[in-house]
C-alpha positions as semicolon CSV with decimal commas, in nm:
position;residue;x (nm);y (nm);z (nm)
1;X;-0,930;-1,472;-0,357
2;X;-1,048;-1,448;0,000
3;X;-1,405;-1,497;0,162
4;X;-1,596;-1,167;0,249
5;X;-1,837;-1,231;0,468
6;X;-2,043;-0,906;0,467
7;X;-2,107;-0,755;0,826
8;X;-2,459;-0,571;0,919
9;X;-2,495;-0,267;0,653
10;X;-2,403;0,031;0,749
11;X;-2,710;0,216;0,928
12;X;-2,664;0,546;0,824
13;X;-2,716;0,392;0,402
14;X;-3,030;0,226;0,585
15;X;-3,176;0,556;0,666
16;X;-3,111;0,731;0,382
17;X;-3,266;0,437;0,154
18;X;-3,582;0,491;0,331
19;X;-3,621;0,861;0,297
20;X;-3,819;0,961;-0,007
21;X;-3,722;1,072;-0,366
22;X;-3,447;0,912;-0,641
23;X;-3,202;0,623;-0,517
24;X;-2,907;0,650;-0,710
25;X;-2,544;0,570;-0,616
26;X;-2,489;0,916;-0,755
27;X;-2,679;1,061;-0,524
28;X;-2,530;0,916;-0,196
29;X;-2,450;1,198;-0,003
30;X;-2,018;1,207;0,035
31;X;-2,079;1,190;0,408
32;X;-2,243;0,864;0,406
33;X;-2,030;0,746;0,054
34;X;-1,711;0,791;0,313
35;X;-1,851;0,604;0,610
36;X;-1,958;0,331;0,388
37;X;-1,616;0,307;0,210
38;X;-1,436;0,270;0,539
39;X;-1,661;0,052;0,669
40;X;-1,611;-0,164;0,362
41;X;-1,215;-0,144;0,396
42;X;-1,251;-0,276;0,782
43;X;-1,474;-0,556;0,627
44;X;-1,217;-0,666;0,365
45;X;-0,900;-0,659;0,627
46;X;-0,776;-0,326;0,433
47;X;-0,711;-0,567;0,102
48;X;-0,865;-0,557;-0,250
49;X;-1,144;-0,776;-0,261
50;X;-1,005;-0,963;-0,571
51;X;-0,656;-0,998;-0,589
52;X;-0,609;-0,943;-0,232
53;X;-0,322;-0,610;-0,224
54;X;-0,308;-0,396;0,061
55;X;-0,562;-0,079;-0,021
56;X;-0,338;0,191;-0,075
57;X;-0,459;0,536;0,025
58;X;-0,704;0,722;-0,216
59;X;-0,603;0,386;-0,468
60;X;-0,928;0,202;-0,442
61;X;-1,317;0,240;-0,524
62;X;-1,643;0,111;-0,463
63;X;-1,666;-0,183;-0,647
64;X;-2,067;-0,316;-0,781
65;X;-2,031;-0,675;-0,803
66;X;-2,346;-0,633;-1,009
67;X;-2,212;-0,320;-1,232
68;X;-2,503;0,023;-1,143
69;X;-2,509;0,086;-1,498
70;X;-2,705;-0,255;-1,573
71;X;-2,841;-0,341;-1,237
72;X;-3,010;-0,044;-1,099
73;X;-3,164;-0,183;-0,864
74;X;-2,878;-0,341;-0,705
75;X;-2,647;-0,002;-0,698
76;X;-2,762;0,042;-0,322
77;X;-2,718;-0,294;-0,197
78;X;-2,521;-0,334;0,021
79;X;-2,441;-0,727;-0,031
80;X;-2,312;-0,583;-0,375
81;X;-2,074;-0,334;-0,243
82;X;-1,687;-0,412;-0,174
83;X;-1,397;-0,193;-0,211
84;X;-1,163;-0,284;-0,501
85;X;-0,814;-0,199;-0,558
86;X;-0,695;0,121;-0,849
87;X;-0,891;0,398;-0,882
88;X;-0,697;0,694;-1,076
89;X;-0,460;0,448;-1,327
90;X;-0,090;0,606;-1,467
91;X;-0,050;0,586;-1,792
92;X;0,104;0,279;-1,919
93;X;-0,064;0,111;-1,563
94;X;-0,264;-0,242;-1,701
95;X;-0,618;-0,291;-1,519
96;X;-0,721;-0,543;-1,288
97;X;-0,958;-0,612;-1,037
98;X;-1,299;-0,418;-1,057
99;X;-1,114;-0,160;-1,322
100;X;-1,080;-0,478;-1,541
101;X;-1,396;-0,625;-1,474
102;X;-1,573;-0,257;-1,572
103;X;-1,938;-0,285;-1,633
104;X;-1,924;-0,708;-1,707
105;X;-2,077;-0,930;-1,518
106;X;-2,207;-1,305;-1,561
107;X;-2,331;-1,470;-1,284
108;X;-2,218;-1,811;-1,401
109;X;-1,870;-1,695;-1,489
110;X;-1,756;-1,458;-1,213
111;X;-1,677;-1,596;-0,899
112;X;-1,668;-1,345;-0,641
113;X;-1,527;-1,334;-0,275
114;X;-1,864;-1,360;-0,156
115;X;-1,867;-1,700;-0,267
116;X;-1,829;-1,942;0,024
117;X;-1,582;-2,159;-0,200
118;X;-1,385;-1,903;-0,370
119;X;-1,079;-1,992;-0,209
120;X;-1,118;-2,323;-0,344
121;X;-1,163;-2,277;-0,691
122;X;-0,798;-2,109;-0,739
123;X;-0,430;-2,208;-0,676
124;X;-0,106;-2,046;-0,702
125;X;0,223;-2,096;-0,767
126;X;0,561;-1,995;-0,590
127;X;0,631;-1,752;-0,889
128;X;0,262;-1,575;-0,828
129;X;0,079;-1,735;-1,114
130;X;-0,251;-1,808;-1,059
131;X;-0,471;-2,073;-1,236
132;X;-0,814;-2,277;-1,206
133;X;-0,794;-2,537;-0,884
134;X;-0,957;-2,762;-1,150
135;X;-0,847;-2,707;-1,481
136;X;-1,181;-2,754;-1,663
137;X;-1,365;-2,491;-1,436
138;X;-1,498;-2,185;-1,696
139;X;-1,597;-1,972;-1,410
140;X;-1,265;-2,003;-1,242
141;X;-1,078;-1,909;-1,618
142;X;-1,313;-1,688;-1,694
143;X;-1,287;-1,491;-1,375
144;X;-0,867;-1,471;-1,389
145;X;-0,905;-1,347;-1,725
146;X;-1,190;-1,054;-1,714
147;X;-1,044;-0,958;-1,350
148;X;-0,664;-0,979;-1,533
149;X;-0,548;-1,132;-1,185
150;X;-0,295;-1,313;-1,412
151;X;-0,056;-1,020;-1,524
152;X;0,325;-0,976;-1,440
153;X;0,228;-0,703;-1,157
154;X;-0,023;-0,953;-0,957
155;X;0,200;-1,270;-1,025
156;X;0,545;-1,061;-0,874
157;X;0,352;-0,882;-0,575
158;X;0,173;-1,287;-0,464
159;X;0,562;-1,400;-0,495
160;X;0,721;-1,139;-0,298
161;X;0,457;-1,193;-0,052
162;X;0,504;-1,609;-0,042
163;X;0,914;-1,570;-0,082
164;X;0,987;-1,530;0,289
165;X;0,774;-1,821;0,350
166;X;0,966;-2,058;0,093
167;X;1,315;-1,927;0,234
168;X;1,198;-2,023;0,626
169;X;1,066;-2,343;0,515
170;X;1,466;-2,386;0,342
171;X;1,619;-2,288;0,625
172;X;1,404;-2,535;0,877
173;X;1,500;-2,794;0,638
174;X;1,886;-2,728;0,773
């Protein structure tokens, strides 16, 4: 998991927070729900903000660190807002990522990329498997399993993307 650091929000949400009547996600108008998912996407490098996949087009979503259903008052803020990998699933497809992670959320067990250390508190093999930095760390376990950033197709995509690394480290060996 990668650092976010979260830029300025976006002005156009600013305005529209301030203008009067019902604050809902819901009610975001699509103009402003688009500029704030690119913006989000440029903020992130283009990757999932969890297991760290290029964002396929029209294959990611607004992801509520703090899920809108519980934390209403948090569905507009914009230091809970990052753009998470799957959207529309195929059938057979497992979850992962904010699809996974649904409506939970523990502040003590999820570590998110907004944490300043999150990069710390994982490590990963050459196959793609991923595991606590420090095995007796809850929030690190807990956080692989309810994000599912251990399954087959997270483990194979983090190899493919180390392989050519571990073949021109061989090869400088010669």
């Amino acid at each position: 998991m990668k650092q976010i650091v979260k830029a300025a929000e976006l002005s156009e949400l600013i305005d529209w927070k301030k203008k009067p009547g019902t604050r809902a996600w819901k009610n975001l108008p699509k103009k402003i729900k688009d500029l704030l998912r690119e913006k989000l996407q440029q903020e992130q490098g283009f990757i999932c903000c969890y297991c760290e996949r290029s964002l396929a087009e029209n294959d990611f979503h607004v992801e509520h660190i703090k899920p809108q259903e519980t934390y209403k008052a948090f569905q507009l803020v914009y230091e809970n807002l990052l753009i998470s990998c799957q959207r529309d699933l195929n059938p057979g497809e497992p979850q992962h990522c904010g699809m996974s992670k649904a409506d939970w959320y523990e502040e003590t067990l999820l570590i998110t990329p907004l944490n300043p250390d999150c990069e710390k508190k994982f490590k990963f093999y050459h196959d793609g498997q991923i595991e606590p930095e420090i095995e007796s760390d809850i929030a690190a376990k807990t956080t692989i399993g309810k994000l599912n950033l251990g399954i087959d197709k997270l483990s194979a995509l983090r190899s493919a993307t180390i392989e050519p690394f571990l073949d021109a480290s061989l090869n400088d060996e010669d």
